[in-house]
C-alpha positions as CSV (number, residue, x, y, z in Angstrom):
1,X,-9.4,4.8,30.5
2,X,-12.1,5.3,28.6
3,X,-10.7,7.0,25.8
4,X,-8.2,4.0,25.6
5,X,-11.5,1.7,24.6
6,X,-13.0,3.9,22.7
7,X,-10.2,4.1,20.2
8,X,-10.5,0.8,18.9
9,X,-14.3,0.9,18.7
10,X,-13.8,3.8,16.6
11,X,-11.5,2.1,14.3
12,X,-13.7,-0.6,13.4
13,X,-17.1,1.8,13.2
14,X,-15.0,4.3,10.8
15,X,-13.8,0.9,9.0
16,X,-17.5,-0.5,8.7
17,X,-18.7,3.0,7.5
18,X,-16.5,2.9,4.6
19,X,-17.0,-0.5,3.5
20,X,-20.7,-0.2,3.6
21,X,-20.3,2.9,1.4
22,X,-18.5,1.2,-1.1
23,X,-20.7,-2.0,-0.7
24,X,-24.1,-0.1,-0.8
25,X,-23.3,3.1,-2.9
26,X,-19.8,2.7,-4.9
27,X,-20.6,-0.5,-6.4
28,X,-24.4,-0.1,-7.6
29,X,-23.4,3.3,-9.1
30,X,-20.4,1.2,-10.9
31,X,-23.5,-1.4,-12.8
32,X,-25.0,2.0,-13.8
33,X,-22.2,2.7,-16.2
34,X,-22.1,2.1,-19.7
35,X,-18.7,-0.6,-20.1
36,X,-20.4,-2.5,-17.3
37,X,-24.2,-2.3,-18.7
38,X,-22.9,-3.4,-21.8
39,X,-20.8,-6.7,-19.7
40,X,-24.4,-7.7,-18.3
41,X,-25.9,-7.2,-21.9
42,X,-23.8,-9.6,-23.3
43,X,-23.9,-12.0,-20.1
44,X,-27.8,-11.9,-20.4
45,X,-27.8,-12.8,-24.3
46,X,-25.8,-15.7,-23.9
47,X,-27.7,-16.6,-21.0
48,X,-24.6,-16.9,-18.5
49,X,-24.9,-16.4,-14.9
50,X,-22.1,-14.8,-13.7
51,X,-22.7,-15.7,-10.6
52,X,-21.5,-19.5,-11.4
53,X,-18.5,-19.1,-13.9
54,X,-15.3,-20.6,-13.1
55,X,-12.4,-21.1,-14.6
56,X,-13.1,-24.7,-15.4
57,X,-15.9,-23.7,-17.8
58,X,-13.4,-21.4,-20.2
59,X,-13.2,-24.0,-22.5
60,X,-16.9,-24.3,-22.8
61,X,-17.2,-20.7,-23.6
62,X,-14.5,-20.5,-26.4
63,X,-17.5,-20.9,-28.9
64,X,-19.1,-18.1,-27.5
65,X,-16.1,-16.2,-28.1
66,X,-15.8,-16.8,-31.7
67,X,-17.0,-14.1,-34.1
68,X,-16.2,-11.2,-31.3
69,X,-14.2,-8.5,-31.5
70,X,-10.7,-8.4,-30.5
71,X,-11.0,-6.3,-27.5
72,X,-13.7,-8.1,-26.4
73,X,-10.8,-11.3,-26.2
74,X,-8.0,-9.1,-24.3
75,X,-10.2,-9.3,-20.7
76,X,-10.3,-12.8,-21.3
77,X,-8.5,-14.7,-18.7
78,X,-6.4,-18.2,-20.7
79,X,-6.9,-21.1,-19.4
80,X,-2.8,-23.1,-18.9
């Protein structure tokens, strides 16, 4: 009977293990790496938190986007 208990327990302690690996070791090595460093560059020169965009504000950014490379465009979500 105990065994039958334990099972689910186990389930959700494997389940919490792995998402606080990715959450506490995948993701901070990820903002290490050079595409993303160069993201946050770019955030921090224009001075936007990316914390607080949302789609509403695309059209406020469309001068920001002006004068940047084409790739730098593609990623770029268009507003309807």
């Amino acid at each position: 009977m105990l065994s039958t208990r334990l099972h689910p327990v186990a389930s959700f302690a494997a389940c919490a293990v792995v998402l606080a690996s990715c959450w506490l070791v995948l993701l901070p090595r990820m903002c290490q790496q050079a595409p993303v460093q160069g993201h946050l560059r770019w955030l921090d020169e224009r001075r936007i938190n990316p914390n607080a965009l949302y789609y509403t504000e695309l059209e406020v950014l469309d001068p920001l986007w002006d004068g940047e490379a084409p790739s730098a465009r593609a990623g770029r979500a268009t507003s309807p």
